[in-house]
C-alpha atoms as one frame of an Amber mdcrd trajectory, in Angstrom:
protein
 103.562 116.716  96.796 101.447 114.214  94.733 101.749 114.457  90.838  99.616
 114.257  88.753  99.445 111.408  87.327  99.571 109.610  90.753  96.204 111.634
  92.111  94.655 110.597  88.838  95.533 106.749  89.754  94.083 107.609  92.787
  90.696 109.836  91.616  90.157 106.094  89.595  90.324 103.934  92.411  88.197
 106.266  94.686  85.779 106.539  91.264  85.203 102.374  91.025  85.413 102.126
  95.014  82.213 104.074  95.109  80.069 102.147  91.827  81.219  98.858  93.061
  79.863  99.294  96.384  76.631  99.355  94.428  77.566  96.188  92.314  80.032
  94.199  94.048  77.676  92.412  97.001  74.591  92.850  94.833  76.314  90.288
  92.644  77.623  88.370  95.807  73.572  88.202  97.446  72.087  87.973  93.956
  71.215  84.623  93.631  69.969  84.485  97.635  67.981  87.775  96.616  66.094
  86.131  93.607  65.225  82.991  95.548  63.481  85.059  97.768  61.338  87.069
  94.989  60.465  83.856  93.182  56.745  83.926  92.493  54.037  84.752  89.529
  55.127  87.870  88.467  59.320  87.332  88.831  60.747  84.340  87.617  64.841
  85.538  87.418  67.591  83.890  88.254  70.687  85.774  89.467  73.312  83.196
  88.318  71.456  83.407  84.686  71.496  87.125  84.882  75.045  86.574  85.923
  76.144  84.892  82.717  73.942  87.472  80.285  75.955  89.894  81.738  79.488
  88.431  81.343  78.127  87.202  77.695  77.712  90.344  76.166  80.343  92.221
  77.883  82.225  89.559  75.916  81.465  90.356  72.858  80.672  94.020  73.835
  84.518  94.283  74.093  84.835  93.870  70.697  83.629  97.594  69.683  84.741
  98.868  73.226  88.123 100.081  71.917  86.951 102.011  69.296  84.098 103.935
  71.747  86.761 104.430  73.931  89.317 106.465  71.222  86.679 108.319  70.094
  84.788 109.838  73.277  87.815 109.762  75.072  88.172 106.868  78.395  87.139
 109.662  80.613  83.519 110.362  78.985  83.840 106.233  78.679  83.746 105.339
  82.315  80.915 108.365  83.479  78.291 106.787  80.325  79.149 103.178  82.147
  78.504 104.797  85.332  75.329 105.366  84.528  74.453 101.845  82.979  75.620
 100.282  86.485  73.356 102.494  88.140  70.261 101.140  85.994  70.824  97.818
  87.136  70.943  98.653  91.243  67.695 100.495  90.042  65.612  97.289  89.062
  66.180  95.779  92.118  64.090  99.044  94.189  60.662  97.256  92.403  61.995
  94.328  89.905  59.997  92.570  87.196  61.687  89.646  85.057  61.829  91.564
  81.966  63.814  94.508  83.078  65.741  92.509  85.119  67.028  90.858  82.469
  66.837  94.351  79.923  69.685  95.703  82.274  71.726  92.548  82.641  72.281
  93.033  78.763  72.876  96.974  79.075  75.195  96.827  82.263  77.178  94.417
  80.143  77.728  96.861  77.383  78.725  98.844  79.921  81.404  96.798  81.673
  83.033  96.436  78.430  83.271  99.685  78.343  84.326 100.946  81.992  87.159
  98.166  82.003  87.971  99.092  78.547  88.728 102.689  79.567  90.093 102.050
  82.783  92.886 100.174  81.574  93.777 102.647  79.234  93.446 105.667  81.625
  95.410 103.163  84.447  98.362 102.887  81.703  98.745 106.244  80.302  99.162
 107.879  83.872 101.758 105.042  84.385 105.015 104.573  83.032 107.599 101.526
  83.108 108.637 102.644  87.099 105.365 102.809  88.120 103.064 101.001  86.596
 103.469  97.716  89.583 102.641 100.105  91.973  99.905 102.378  90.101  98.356
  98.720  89.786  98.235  97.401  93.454  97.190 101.189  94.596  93.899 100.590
  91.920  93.037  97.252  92.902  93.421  98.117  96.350  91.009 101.026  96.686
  88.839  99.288  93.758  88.712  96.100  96.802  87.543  98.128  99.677  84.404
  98.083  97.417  83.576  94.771  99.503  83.684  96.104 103.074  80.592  98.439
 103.302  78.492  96.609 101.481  78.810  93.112 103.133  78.849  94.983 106.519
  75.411  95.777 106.162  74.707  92.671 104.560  75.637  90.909 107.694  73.745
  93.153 110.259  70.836  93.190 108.669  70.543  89.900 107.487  71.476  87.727
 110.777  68.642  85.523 111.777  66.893  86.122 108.433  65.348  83.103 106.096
  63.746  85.002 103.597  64.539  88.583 102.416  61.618  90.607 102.207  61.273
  92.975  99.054  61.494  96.390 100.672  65.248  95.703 101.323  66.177  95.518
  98.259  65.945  99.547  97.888  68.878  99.505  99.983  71.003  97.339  97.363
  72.011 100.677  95.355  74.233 101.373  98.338  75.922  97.593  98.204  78.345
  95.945  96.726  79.411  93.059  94.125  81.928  89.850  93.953  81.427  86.499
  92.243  77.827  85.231  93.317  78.566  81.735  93.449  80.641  80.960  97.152
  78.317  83.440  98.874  75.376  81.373  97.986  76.403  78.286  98.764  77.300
  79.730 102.392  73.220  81.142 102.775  72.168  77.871 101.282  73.729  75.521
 104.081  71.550  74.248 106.100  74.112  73.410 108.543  74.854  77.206 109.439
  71.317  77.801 110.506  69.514  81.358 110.795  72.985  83.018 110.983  73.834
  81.714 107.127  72.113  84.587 105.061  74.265  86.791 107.473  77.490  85.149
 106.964  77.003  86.167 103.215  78.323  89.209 104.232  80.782  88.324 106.025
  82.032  85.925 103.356  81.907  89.525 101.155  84.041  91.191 103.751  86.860
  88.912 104.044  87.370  88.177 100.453  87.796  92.272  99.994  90.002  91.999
 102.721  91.950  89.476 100.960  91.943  91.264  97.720  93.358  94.631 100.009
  95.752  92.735 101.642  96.956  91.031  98.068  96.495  94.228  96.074  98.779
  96.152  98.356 101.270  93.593  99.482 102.290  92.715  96.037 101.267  95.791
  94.258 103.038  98.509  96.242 106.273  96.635  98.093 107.139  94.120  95.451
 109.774  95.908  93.475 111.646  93.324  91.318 108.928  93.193  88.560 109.957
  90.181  86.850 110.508  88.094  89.780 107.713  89.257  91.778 105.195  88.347
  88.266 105.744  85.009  88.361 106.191  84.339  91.947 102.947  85.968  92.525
 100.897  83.898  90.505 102.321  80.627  91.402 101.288  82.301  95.052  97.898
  82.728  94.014  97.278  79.041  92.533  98.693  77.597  95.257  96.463  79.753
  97.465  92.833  79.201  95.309  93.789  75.434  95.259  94.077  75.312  99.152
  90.330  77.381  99.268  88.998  74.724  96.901  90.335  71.702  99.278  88.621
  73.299 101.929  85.508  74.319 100.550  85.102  71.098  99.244  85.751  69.007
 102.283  83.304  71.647 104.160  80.253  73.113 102.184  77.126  70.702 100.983
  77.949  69.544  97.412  74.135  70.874  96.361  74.731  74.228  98.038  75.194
  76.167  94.502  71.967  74.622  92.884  69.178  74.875  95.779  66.593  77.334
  94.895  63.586  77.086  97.132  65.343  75.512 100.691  68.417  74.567 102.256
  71.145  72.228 101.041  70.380  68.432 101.669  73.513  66.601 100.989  76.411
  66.332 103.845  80.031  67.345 103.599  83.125  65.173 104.377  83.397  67.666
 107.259  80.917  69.713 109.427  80.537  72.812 107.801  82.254  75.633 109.937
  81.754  79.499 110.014  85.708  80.215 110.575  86.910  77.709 107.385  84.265
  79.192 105.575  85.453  82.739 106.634  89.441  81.429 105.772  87.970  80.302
 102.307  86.380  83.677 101.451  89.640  85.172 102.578  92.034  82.904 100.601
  89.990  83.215  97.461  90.511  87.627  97.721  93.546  86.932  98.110  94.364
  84.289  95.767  92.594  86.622  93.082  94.562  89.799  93.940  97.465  87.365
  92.801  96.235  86.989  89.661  94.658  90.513  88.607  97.601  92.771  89.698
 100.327  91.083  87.827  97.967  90.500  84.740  97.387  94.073  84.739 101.135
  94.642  85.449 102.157  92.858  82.532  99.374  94.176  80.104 100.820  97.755
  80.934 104.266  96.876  80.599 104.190  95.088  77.329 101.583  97.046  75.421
 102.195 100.169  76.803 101.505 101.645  73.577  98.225  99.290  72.420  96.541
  99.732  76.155  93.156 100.310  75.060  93.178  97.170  72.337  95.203  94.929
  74.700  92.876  95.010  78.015  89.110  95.196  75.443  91.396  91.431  74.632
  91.907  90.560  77.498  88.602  91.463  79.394  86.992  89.569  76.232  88.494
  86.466  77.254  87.877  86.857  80.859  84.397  87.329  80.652  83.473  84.796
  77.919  84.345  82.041  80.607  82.956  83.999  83.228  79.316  83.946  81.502
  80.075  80.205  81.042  80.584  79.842  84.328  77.656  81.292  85.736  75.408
  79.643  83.599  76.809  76.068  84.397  76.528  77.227  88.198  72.895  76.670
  88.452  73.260  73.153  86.839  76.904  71.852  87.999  77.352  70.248  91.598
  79.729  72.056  93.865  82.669  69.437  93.193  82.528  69.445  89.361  82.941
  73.599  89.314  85.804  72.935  91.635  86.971  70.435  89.729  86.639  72.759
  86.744  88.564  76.022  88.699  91.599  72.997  89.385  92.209  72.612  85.594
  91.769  76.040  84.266  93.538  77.391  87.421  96.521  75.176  86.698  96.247
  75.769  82.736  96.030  79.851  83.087  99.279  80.106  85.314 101.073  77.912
  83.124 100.150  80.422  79.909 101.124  83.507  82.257 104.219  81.394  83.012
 105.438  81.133  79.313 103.894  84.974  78.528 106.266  85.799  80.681 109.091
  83.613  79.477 108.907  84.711  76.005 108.543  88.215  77.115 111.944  88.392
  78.842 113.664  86.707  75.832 111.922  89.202  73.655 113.862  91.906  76.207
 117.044  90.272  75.952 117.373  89.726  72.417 116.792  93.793  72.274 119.847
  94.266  74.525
């Protein structure tokens, strides 16, 4: 039989499965979505709605783990519930202003909902369990990106514009990084099929995140080898995606607005390296986000809630950056940019981790 603390694990993952099928590909088609609406009355632009979010979920962190000791994380993450359902709202008739009203709330919220999740993650987890507590989450939080894009991709095959009655049926979608599935529905070189592979793209990067989050969340069992391992995996792994993607999608792909890409890649853009990209970069990130939460739970067992409001602080400070830039950057300068942070971040985790097992050893 299940304990308790292992359904509740569970109950979390099932919980964010179902509101980031909402989120996940509206954040993947958002900027594809927004071109479309572009006229008199709407102005927005997904990649700067994007970044307003990730800005003040920053600094929204700040006060999250004080909300989140005094209403408790489970009255936390249903109030941030809510907010995320606001912003799939706006998108049923949107209008610049509220558009951009909930991109400020839902990032209140997210500072919030991660808040609380990490704390609820680590108090139903122990040393023994908290690796595999971890990869179960992030598993069930990835299949998130399967429904969503499916539909995505069915309905949008042979489109070049998105007409506004579809976007009711974003509150049933879901969200990952909006950047790489533009880029694929701006190519010109992919035709009437690209809007369609946008789904796709969603697909196999949550099939990449399942495949990372339960490979080296649930079988791994030699914590300390398997941290650092992992993440020198996952570099190894993004680096290869950004080769690829670089060599194969139009270097103005992320900044088109009104048509197709112009410029021409070193090679002819294909559907199945595209596909392997997507893929790589799930799985790449699965690397990365089950052993940082393995290692947050491990060493501040005891500060949870003030360690992960930290940690998602940082995260989404450069995230807003990033999307912001994304609209103004060429293709090979945010690579570029992913190289050197990429490289930079696993070297930190690399000495974290270092100085943690000293820390352990001295104790002994």
């Amino acid at each position: 039989m299940v304990d308790r603390r292992t359904f509740n694990v569970v109950l979390l993952g099932v919980g964010f499965l179902f509101i980031f099928t909402a989120f996940t590909t509206c954040g993947n088609v958002e900027q594809t979505v927004v071109k479309s609406l572009r006229n008199d009355s709407f102005s927005g632009s997904g990649f700067f709605s994007l970044g307003i979010i990730y800005g003040v979920f920053s600094f929204s962190n700040l006060l999250a783990p004080t909300v989140v000791t005094i209403i408790g994380p489970k009255i936390t993450m249903f109030l941030s519930g809510i907010l995320y359902s606001g912003y799939i709202g706006v998108f049923i008739s949107p209008s610049t202003w509220s558009f951009y009203l909930t991109s400020i709330l839902i990032g209140i919220g997210a500072a919030m909902l991660w808040t609380a999740q990490g704390h609820f993650l680590v108090e139903n987890s122990d040393a023994s369990t908290i690796n595999r507590n971890t990869g179960m989450f992030w598993a069930l939080l990835q299949c998130s990106m399967l429904f969503g894009n499916l539909y995505i991709y069915f309905d949008w095959r042979g489109r070049t514009e998105i007409p506004g009655m579809l976007l009711f049926y974003y509150s049933i979608l879901s969200f990952y990084s909006g950047v790489y599935g533009t880029c694929i529905g701006a190519t010109t070189q992919f035709g009437e099929a690209a809007k369609g592979l946008i789904g796709i793209s969603g697909i196999m990067v949550g099939i990449g995140e399942i495949v990372g989050g339960g490979l080296f969340g649930l079988l791994c069992k030699n914590s300390r080898f398997r941290r650092t391992s992992v993440v020198f995996l996952g570099m190894v792994v993004h680096f290869i995606a950004f080769y690829l993607i670089f060599l194969s999608i139009p270097n103005d792909a992320s900044m088109v607005f009104e048509t197709t890409s112009k410029s021409i890649p070193y090679l002819t853009p294909s559907v199945s390296i595209a596909m392997l990209c997507s893929f790589l970069l799930g799985l790449g990130d699965s690397c990365f986000n089950t052993q940082l939460y393995s290692i947050l739970g491990h060493v501040y067992a005891e500060q949870s809630t003030a360690a992960f409001a930290i940690f998602k602080f940082i995260q989404s400070v450069f995230a807003a950056v990033a999307f912001f830039y994304s609209a103004y950057l060429l293709l090979m300068w945010q690579l570029l940019m992913m190289v050197i942070l990429g490289f930079t971040g696993t070297l930190s985790f690399f000495v974290v981790e270092r100085l943690q097992n000293i820390s352990v050893e001295l104790e002994e």
